[in-house]
PASEBA-1860 file (N, C-alpha, C; in nm, 3 decimals):
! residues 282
1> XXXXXXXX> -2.267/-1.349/2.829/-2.158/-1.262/2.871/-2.190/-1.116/2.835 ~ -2.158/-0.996/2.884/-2.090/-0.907/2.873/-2.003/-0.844/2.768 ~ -2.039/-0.810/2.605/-1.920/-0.814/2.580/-1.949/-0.671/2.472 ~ -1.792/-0.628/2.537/-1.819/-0.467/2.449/-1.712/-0.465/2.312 ~ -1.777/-0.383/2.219/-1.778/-0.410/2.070/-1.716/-0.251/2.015 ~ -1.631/-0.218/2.031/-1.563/-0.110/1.972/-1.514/-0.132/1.812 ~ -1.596/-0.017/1.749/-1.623/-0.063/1.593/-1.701/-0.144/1.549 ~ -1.787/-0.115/1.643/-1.927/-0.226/1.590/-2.051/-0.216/1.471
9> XXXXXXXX> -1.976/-0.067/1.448/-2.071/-0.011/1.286/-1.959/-0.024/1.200 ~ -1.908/-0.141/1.174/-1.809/-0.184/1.093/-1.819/-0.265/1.021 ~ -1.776/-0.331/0.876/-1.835/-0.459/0.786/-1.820/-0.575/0.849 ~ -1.746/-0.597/0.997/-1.750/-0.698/1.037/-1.854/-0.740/1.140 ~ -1.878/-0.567/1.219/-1.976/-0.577/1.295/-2.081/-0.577/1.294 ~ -2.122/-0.563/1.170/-2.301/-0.568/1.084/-2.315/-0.757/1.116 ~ -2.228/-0.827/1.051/-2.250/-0.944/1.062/-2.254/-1.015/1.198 ~ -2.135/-0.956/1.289/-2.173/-1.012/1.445/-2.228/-1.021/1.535
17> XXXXXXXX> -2.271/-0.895/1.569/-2.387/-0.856/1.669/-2.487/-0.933/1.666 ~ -2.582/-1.004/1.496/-2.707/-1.095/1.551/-2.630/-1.188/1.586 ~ -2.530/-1.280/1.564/-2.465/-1.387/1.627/-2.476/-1.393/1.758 ~ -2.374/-1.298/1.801/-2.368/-1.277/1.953/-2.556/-1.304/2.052 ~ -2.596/-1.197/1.954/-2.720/-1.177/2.040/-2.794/-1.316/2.038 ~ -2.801/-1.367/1.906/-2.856/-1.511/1.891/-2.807/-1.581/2.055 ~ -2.667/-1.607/2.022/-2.650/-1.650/2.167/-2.681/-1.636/2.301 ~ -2.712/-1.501/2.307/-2.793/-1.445/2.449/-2.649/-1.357/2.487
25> XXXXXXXX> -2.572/-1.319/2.457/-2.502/-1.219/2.508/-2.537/-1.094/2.518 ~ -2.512/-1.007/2.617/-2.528/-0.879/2.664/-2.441/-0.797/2.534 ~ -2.422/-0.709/2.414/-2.345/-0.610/2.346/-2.321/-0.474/2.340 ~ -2.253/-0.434/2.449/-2.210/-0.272/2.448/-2.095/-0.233/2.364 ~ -2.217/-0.194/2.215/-2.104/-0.141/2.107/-2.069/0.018/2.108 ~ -1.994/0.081/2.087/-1.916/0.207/2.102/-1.917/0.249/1.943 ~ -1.959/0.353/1.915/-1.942/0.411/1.735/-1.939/0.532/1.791 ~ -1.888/0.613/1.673/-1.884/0.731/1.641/-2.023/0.848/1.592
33> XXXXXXXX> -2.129/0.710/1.530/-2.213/0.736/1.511/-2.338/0.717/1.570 ~ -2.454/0.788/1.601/-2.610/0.751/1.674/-2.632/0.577/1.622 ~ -2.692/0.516/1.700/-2.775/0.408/1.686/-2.876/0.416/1.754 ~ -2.973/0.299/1.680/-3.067/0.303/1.804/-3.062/0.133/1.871 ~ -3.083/0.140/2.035/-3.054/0.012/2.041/-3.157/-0.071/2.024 ~ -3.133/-0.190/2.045/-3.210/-0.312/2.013/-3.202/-0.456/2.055 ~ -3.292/-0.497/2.132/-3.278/-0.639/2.207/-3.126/-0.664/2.192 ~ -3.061/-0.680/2.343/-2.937/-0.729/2.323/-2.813/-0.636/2.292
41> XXXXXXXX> -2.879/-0.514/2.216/-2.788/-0.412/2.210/-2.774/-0.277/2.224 ~ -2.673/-0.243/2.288/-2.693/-0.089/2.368/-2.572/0.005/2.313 ~ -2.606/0.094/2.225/-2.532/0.148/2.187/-2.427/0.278/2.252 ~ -2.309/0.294/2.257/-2.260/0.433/2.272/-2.165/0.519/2.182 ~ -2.217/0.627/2.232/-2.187/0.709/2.088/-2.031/0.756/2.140 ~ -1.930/0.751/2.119/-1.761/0.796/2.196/-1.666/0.755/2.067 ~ -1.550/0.832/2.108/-1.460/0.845/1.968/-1.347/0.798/2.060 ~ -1.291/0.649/1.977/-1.186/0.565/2.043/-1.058/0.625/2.083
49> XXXXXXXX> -1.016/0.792/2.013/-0.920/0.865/1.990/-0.905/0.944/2.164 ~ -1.018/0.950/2.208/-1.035/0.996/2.355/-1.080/0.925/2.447 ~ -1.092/0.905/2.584/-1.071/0.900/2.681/-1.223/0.805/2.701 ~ -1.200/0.646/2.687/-1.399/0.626/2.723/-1.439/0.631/2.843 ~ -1.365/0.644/2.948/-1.427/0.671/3.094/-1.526/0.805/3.104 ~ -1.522/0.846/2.996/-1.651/1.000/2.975/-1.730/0.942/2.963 ~ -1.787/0.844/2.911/-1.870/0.841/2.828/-1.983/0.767/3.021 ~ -1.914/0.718/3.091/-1.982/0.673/3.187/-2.051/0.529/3.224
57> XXXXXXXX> -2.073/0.475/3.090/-2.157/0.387/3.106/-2.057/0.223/3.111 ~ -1.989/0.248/3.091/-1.882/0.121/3.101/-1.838/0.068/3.273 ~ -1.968/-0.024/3.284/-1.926/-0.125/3.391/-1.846/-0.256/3.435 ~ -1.931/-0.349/3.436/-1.839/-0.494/3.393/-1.861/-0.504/3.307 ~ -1.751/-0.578/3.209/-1.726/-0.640/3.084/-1.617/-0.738/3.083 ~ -1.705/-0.868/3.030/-1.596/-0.976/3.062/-1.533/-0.975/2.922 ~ -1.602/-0.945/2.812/-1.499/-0.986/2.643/-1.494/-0.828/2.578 ~ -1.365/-0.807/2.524/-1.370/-0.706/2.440/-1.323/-0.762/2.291
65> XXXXXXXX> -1.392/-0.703/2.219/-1.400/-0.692/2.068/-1.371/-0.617/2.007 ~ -1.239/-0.585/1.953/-1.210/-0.463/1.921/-1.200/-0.474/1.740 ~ -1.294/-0.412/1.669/-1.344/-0.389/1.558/-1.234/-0.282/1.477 ~ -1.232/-0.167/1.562/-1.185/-0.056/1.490/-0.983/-0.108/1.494 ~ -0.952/-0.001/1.412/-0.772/0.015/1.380/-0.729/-0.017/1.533 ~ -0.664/-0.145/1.527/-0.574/-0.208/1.608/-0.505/-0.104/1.694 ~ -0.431/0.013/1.653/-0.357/0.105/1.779/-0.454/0.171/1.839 ~ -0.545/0.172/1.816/-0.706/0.266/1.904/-0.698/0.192/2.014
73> XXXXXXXX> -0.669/0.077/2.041/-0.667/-0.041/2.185/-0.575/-0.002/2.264 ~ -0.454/0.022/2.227/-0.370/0.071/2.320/-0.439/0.098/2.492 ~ -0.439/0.269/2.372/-0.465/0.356/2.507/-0.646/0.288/2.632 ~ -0.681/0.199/2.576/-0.791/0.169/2.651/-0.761/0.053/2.707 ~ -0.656/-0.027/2.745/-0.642/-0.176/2.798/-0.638/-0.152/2.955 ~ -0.594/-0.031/3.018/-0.579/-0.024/3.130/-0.756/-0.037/3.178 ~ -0.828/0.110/3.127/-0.994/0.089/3.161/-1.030/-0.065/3.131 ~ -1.013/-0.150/3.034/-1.070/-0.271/2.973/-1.002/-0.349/3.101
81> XXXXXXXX> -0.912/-0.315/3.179/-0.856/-0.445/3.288/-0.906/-0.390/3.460 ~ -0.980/-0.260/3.474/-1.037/-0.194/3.520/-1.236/-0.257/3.559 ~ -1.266/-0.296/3.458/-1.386/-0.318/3.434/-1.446/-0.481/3.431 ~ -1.291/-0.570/3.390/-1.340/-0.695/3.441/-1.328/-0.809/3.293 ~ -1.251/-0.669/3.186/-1.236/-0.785/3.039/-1.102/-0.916/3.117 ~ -1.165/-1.012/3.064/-1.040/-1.127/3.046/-1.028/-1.167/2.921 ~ -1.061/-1.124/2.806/-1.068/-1.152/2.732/-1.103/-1.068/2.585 ~ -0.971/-1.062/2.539/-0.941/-0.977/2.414/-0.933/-1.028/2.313
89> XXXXXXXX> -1.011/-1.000/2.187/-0.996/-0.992/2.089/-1.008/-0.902/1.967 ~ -0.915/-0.898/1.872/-0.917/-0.766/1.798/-0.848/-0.832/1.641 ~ -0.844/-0.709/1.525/-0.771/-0.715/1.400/-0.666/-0.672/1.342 ~ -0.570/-0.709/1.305/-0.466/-0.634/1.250/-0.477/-0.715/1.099 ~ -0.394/-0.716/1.035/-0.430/-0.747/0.857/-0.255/-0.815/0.838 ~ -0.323/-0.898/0.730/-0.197/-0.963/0.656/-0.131/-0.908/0.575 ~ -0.185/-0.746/0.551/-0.049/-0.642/0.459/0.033/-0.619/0.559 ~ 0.072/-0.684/0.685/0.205/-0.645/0.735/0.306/-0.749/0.648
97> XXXXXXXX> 0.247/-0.810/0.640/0.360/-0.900/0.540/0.330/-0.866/0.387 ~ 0.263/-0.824/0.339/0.228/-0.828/0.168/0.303/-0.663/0.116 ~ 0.306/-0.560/0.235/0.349/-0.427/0.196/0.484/-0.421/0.303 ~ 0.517/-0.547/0.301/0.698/-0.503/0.365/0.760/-0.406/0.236 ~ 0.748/-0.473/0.142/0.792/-0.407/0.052/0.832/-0.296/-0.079 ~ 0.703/-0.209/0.005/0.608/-0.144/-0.070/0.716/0.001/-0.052 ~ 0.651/0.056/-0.166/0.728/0.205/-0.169/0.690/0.324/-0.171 ~ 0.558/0.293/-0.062/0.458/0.414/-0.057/0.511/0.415/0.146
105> XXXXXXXX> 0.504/0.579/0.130/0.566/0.588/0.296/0.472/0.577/0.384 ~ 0.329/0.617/0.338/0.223/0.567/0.409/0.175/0.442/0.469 ~ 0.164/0.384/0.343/0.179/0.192/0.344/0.286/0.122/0.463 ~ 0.348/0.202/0.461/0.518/0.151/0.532/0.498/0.218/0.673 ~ 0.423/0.326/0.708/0.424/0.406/0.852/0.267/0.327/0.875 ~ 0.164/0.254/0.827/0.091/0.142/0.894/0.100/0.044/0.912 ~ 0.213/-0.068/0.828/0.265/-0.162/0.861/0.300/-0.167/1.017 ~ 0.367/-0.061/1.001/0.476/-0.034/1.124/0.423/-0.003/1.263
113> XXXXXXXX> 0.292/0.045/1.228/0.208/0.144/1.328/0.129/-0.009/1.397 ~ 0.083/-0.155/1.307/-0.002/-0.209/1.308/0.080/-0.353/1.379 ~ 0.197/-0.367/1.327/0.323/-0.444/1.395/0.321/-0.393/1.538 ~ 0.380/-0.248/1.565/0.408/-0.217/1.729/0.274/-0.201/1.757 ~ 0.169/-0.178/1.794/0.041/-0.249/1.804/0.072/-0.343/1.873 ~ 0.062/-0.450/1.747/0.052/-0.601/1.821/0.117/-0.633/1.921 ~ 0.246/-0.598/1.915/0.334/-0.595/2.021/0.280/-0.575/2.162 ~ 0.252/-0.426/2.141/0.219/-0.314/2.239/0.092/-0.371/2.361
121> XXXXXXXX> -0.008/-0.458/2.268/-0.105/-0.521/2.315/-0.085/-0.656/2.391 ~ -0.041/-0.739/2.304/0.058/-0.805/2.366/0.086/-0.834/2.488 ~ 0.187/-0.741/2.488/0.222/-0.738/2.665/0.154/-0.645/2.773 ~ 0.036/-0.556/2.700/-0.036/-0.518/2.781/-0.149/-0.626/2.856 ~ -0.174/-0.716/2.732/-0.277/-0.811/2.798/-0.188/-0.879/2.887 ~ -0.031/-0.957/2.859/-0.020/-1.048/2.996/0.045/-0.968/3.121 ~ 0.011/-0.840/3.150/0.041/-0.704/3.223/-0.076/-0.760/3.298 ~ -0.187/-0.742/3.234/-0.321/-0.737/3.292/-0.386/-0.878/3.369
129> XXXXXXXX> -0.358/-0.993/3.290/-0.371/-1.079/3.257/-0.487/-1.133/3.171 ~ -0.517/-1.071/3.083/-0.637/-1.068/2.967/-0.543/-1.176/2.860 ~ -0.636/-1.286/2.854/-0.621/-1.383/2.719/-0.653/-1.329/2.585 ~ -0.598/-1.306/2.477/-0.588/-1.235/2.361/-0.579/-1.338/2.252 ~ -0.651/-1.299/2.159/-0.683/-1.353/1.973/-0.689/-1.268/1.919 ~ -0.532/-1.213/1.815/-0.537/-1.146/1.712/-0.547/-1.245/1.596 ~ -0.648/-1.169/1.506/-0.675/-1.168/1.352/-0.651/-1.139/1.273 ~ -0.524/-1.206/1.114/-0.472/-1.110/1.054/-0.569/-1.158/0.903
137> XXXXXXXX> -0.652/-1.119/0.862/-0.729/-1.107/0.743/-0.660/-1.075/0.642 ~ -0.720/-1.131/0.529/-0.696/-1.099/0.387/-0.787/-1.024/0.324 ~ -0.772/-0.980/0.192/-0.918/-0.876/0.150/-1.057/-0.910/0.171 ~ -1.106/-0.831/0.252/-1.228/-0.824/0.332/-1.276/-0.776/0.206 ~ -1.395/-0.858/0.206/-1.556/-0.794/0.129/-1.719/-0.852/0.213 ~ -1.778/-0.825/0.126/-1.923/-0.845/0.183/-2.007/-0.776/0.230 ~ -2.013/-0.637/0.291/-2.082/-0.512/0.352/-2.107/-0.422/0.270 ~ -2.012/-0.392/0.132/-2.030/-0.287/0.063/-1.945/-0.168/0.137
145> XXXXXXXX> -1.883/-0.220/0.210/-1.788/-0.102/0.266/-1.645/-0.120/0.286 ~ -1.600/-0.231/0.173/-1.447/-0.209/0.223/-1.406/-0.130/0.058 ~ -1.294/-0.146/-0.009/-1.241/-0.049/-0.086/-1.152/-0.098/-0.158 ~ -1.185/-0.274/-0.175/-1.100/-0.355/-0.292/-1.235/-0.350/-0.372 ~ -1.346/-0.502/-0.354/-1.420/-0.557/-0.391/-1.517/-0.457/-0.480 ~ -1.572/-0.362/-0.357/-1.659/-0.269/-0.398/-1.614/-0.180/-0.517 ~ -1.504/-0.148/-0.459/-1.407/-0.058/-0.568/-1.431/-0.108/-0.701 ~ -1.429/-0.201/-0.678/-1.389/-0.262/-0.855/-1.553/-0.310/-0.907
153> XXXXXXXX> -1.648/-0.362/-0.827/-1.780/-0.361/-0.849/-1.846/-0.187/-0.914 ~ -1.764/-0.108/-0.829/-1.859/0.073/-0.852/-1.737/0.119/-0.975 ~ -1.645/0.035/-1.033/-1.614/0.111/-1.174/-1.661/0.018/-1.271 ~ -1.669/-0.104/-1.271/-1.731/-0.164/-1.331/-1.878/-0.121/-1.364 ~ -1.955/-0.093/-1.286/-2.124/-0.054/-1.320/-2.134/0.110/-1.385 ~ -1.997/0.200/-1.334/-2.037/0.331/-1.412/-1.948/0.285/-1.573 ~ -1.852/0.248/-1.540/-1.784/0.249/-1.683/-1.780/0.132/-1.761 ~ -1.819/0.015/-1.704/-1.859/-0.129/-1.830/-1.745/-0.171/-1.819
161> XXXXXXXX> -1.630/-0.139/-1.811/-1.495/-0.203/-1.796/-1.379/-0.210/-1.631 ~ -1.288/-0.280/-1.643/-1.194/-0.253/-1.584/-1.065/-0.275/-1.599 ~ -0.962/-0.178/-1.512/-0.847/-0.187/-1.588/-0.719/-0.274/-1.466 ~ -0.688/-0.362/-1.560/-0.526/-0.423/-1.476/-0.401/-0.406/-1.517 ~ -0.340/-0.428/-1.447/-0.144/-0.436/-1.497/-0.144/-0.560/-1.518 ~ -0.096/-0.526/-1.657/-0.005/-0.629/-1.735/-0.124/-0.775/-1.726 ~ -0.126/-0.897/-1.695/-0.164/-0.975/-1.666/-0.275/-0.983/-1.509 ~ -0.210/-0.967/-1.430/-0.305/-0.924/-1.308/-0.314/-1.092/-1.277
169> XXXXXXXX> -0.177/-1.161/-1.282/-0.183/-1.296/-1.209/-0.140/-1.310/-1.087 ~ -0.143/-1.211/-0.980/-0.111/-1.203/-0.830/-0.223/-1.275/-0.753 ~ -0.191/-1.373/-0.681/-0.309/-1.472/-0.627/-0.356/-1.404/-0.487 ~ -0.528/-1.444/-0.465/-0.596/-1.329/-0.380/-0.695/-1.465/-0.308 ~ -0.708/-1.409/-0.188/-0.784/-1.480/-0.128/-0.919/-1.438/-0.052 ~ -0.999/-1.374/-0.113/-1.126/-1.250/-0.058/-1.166/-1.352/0.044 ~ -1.170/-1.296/0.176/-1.273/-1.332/0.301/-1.404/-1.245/0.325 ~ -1.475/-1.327/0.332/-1.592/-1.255/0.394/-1.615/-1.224/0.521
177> XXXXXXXX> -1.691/-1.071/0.522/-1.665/-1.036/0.677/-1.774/-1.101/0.734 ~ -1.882/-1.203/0.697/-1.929/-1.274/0.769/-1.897/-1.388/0.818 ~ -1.739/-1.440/0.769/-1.681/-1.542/0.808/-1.608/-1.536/0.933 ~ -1.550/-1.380/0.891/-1.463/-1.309/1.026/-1.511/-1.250/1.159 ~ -1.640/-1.274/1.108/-1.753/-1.238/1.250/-1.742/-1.355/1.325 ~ -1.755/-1.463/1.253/-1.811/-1.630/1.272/-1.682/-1.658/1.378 ~ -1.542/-1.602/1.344/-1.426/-1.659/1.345/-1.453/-1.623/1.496 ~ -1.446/-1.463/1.525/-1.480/-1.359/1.657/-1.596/-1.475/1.794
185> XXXXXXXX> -1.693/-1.497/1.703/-1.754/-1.571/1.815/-1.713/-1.700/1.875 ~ -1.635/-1.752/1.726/-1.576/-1.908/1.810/-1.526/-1.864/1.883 ~ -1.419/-1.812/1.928/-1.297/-1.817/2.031/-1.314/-1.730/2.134 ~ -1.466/-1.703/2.165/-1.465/-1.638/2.236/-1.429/-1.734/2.427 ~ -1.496/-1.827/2.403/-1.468/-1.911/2.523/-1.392/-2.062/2.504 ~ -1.312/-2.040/2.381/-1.210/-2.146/2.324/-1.089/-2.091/2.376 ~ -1.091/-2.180/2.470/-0.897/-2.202/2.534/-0.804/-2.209/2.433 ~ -0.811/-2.305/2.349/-0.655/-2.332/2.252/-0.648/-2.195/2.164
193> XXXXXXXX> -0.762/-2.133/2.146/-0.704/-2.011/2.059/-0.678/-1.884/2.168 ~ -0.623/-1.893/2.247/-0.616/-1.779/2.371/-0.456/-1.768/2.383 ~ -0.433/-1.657/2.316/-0.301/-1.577/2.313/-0.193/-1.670/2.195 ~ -0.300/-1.590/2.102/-0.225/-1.679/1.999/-0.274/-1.582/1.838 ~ -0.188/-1.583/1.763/-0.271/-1.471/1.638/-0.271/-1.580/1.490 ~ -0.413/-1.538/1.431/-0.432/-1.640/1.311/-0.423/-1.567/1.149 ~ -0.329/-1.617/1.077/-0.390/-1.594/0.950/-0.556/-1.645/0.897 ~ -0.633/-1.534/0.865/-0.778/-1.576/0.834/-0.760/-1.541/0.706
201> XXXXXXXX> -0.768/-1.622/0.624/-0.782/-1.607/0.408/-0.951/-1.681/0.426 ~ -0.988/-1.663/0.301/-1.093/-1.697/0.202/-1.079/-1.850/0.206 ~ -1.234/-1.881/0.162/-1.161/-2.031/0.120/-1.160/-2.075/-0.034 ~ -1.099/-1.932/-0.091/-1.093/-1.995/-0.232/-0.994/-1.907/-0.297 ~ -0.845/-1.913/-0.384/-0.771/-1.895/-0.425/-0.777/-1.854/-0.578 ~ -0.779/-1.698/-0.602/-0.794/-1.695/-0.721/-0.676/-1.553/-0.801 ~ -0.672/-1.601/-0.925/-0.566/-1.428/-0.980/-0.672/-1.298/-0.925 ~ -0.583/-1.206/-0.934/-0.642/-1.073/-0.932/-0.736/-1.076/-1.022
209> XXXXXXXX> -0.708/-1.090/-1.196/-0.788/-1.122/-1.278/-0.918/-1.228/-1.276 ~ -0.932/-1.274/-1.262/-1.001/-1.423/-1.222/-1.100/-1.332/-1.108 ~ -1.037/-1.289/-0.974/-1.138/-1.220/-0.941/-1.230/-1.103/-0.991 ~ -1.182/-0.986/-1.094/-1.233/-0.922/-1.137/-1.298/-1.005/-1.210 ~ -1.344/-1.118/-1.356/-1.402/-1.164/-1.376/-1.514/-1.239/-1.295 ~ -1.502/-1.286/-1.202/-1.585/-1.325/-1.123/-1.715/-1.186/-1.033 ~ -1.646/-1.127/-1.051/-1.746/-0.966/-1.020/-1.818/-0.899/-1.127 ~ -1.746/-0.908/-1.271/-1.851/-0.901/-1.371/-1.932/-0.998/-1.392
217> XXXXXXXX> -1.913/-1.125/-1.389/-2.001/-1.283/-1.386/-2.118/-1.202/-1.275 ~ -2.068/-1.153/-1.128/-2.197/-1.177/-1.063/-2.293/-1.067/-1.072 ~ -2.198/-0.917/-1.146/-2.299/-0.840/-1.177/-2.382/-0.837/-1.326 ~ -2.347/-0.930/-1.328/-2.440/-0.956/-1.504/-2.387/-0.882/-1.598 ~ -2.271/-0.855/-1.635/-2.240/-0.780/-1.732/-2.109/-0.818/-1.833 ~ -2.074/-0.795/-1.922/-1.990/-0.844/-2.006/-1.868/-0.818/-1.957 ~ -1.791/-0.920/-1.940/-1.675/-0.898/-1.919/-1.554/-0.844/-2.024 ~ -1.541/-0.672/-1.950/-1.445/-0.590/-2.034/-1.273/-0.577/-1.946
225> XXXXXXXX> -1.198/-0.622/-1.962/-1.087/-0.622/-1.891/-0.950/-0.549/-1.966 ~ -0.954/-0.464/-1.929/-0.865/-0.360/-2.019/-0.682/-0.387/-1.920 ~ -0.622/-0.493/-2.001/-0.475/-0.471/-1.957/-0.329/-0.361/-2.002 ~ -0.325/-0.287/-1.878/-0.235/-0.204/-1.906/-0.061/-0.203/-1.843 ~ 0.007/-0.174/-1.930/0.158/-0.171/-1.887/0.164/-0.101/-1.792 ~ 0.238/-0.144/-1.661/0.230/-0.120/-1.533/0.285/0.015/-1.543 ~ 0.347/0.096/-1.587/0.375/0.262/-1.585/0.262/0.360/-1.665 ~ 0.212/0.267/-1.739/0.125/0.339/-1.814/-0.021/0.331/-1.678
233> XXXXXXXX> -0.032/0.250/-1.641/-0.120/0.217/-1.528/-0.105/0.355/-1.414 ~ 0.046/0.343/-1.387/0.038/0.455/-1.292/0.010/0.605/-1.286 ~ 0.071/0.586/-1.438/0.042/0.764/-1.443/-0.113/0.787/-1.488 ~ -0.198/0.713/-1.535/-0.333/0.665/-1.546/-0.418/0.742/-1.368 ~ -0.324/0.671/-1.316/-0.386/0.679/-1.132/-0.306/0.814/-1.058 ~ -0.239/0.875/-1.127/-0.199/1.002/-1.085/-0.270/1.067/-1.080 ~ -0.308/1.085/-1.229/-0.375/1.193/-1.303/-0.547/1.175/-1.239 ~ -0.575/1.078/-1.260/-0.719/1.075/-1.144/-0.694/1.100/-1.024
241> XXXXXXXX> -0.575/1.081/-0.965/-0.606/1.153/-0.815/-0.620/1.346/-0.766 ~ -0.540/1.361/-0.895/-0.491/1.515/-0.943/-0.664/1.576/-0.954 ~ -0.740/1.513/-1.018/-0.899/1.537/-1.062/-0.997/1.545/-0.960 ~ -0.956/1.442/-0.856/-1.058/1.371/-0.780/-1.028/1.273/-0.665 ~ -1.091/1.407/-0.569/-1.050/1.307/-0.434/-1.118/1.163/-0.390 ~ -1.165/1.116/-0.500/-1.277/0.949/-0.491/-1.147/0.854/-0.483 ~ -1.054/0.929/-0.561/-0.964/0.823/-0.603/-0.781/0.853/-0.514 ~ -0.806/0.939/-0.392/-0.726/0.926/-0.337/-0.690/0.812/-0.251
249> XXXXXXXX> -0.762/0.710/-0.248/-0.733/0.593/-0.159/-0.601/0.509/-0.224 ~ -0.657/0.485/-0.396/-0.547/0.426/-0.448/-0.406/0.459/-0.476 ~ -0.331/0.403/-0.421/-0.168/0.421/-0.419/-0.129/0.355/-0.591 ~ -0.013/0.404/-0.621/0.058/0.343/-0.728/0.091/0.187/-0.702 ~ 0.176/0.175/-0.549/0.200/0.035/-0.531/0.079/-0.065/-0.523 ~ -0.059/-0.026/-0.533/-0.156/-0.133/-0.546/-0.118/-0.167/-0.714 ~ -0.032/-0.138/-0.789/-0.048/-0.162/-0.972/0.061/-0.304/-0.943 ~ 0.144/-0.257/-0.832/0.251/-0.358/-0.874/0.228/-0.509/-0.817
257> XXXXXXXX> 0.124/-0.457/-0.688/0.043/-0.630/-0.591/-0.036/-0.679/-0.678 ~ -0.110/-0.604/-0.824/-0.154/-0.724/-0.893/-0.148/-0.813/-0.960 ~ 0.011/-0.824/-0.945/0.109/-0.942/-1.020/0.173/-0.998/-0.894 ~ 0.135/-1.001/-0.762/0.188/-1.050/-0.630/0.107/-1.151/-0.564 ~ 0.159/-1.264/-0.535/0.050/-1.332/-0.463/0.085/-1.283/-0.353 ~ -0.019/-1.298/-0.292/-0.071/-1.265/-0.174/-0.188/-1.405/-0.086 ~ -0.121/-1.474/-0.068/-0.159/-1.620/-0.029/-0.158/-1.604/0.142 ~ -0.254/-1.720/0.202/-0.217/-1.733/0.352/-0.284/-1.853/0.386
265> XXXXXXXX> -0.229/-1.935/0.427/-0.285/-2.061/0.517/-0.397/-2.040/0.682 ~ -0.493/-2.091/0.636/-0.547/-2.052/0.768/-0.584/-2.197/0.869 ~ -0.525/-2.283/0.793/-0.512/-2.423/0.860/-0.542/-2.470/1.025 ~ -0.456/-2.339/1.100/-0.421/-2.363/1.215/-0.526/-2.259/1.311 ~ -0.591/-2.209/1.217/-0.792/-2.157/1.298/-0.870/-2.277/1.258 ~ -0.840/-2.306/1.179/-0.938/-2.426/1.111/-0.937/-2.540/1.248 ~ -0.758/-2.635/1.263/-0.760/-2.688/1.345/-0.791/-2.631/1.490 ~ -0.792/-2.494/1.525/-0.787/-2.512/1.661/-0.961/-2.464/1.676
273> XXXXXXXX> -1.017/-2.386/1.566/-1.169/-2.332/1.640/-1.228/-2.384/1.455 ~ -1.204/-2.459/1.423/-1.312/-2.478/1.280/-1.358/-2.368/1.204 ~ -1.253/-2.272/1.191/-1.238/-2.160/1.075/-1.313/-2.213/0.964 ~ -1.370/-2.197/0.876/-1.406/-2.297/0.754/-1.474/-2.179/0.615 ~ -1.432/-2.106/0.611/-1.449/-1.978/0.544/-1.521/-2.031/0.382 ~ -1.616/-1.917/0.344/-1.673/-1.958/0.215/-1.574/-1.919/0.064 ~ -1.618/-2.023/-0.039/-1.556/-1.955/-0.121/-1.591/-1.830/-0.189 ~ -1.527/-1.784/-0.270/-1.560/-1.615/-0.316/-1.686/-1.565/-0.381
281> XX> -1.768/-1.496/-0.304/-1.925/-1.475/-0.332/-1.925/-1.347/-0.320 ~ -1.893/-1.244/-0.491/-1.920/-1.081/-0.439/-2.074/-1.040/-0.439
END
């Protein structure tokens, strides 16, 4: 097949592309950044924020893969039903349910942004008539580029320790983005998963704590776990953001999810395309 890959220099798309290609599929991935291509893959350089009919090279395409932030699809479903996709698939995340409750306005204006999305897509695909598989993931690791796992791997190696609230017994389910690649290729020509959205978790259930131990276990180093009273925690993460823009990603409300489970059944990928995800390997 045909199938174009928007966000394909992404931690999920490092892992998919040899898949795909293994299979013999044609991959017209779209980045922001130069590539060079390579058997099977043809890169274009276009920014999802504008208009891809510039870019020219977009002919038939029977599957789209949409890698990058879920509302970037929107505005491109009309070209994608233009060109010959029947077949959509893309990501949205399981913090629409884990930050309903959150008290950061940011957190709360992507929930929201990532919900009407789904929607939005939705009924653009049965507009079009494009069969659709959304993906709602749990904490992604494995590339070195997401901003839990790593995070806590790159303070651990400069400073020997790390720090939690209170206990840090909020249950976590790390997926690997080579599982979520795996997930992308099953369903690509699987009927029962066609217009239908899956919780994708890990296949292994552990505390917040428990996972940070398990990241000092795999980087060889002594496990230092410094527990702090959840206010004392925050103003801790103020004051580093006040210093240093490294540490503007972290919100205060990540102090209070590490006493939150954060659980998801993925049973019903399992039954319909043999989801079968590894357990936690940082």
């Amino acid at each position: 097949m045909n199938i174009l890959i928007t966000g394909a220099s992404s931690q999920i798309g490092r892992f998919m592309l040899p898949l795909l290609v293994r299979q013999g599929h044609s991959c017209l991935c779209v980045s922001r950044s130069e590539h060079a291509d390579s058997k099977g893959v043809h890169w274009i350089r276009a920014d999802l924020h504008h208009d891809m009919t510039e870019t020219g090279q977009l002919e038939h395409v029977d599957v789209w893969i949409h890698l990058a932030i879920l509302p970037l699809a929107i505005a491109h479903m009309e070209l994608a039903a233009s060109i010959g996709v029947y077949r959509f698939i893309a990501f949205s995340s399981t913090s629409i349910y884990t930050k309903q409750t959150s008290d950061n306005s940011e957190e709360k204006r992507t929930i929201e942004e990532l919900t009407e999305a789904a929607s939005s897509i939705q009924s653009l695909c049965q507009q079009y008539e494009i069969a659709w598989t959304l993906f709602r993931p749990t904490m992604i690791y494995g590339s070195g580029m997401d901003q839990n796992i790593t995070f806590i791997q790159q303070v651990i190696q400069r400073f020997g320790f790390f720090p939690v609230a209170g206990v840090a017994k909020g249950l976590r389910q790390p997926v690997h983005a080579g599982d979520l690649a795996s997930a992308c290729v099953a369903v690509i020509d699987q009927e029962q998963s066609m217009n239908k959205a899956y919780n994708l978790s890990g296949g292994e259930i552990l505390s917040y704590q428990d996972v940070v131990k398990r990241i000092f276990h795999t980087l060889d180093c002594p496990c230092r776990i410094i527990h702090l009273p959840s206010p004392i925690f925050k103003s801790v993460i103020s004051v580093l953001k006040c210093f240093s823009s490294r540490y503007a990603f972290i919100q205060t409300s990540m102090v209070d999810r590490m006493n939150m489970d954060m659980v998801f059944d993925h049973m019903d990928a399992t039954h319909d395309f043999g989801y079968d995800p590894r357990p936690f390997q940082p």
